[in-house]
C-alpha positions in Angstrom: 237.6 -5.7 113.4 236.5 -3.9 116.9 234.0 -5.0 119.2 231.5 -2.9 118.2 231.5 -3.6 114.7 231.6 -7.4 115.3 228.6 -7.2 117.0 226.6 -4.6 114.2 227.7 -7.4 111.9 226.6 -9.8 113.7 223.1 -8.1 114.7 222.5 -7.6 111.0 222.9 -11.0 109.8 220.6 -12.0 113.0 218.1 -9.8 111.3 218.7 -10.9 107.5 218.1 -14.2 108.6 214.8 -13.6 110.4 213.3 -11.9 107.2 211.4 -14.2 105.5 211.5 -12.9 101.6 214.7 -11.2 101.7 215.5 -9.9 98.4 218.9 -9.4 96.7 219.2 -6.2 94.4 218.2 -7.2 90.8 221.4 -7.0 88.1 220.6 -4.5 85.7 222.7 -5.7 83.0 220.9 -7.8 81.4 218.4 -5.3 80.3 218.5 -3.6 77.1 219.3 -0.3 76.9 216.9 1.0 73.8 214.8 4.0 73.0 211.6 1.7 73.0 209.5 2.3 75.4 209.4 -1.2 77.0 212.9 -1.2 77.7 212.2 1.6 79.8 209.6 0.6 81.1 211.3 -2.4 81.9 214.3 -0.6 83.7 212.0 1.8 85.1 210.1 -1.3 87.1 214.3 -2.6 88.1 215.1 0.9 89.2 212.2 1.4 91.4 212.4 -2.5 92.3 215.8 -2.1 93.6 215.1 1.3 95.8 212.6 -0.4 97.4 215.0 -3.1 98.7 217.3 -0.6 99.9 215.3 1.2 101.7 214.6 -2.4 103.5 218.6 -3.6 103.6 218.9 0.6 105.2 215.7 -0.3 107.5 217.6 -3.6 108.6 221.0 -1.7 109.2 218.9 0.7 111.3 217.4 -1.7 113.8 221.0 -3.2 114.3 222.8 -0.1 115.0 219.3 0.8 117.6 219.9 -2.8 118.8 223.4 -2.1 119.6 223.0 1.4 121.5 220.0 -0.3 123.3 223.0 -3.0 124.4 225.5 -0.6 125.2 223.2 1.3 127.2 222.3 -1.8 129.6 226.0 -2.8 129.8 226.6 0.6 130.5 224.1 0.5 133.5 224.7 -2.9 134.9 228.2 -2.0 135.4 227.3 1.1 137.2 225.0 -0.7 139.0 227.7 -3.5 139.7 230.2 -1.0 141.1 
């Protein structure tokens, strides 16, 4: 694994472990796939459910890779500073 994506990884479970309520993506599975209305309501609710934690597990993976180039950037300059 390079450097770089050591330390994304790393970032991102920093981050995961500082949320407070984090959520894992609901299984799907179990719900029945009928032509009532309830069932899709039901799956409706997991569908919409589960986008919103994506959008938080893609908001997470965001600050990391910001994290990261914000890192790079002061290596970056304390080494030309250093020189």
């Amino acid at each position: 694994m390079s450097d770089r994506r050591k330390r994304l990884h790393e970032l991102l479970i920093a981050l995961i472990s500082k949320e407070q309520n984090f959520v894992l993506i609901e299984d799907s599975t179990d719900l029945t796939y009928g032509t009532s209305d309830e069932g899709n309501k039901n799956f409706s609710k997991v569908i919409e459910k589960n986008r919103k934690i994506i959008k938080k597990y893609q908001s997470l993976i965001r600050t990391a890779v910001t994290l990261d180039a914000l890192m790079d950037s002061e290596n970056e300059e304390n080494y030309k500073i250093k020189k």
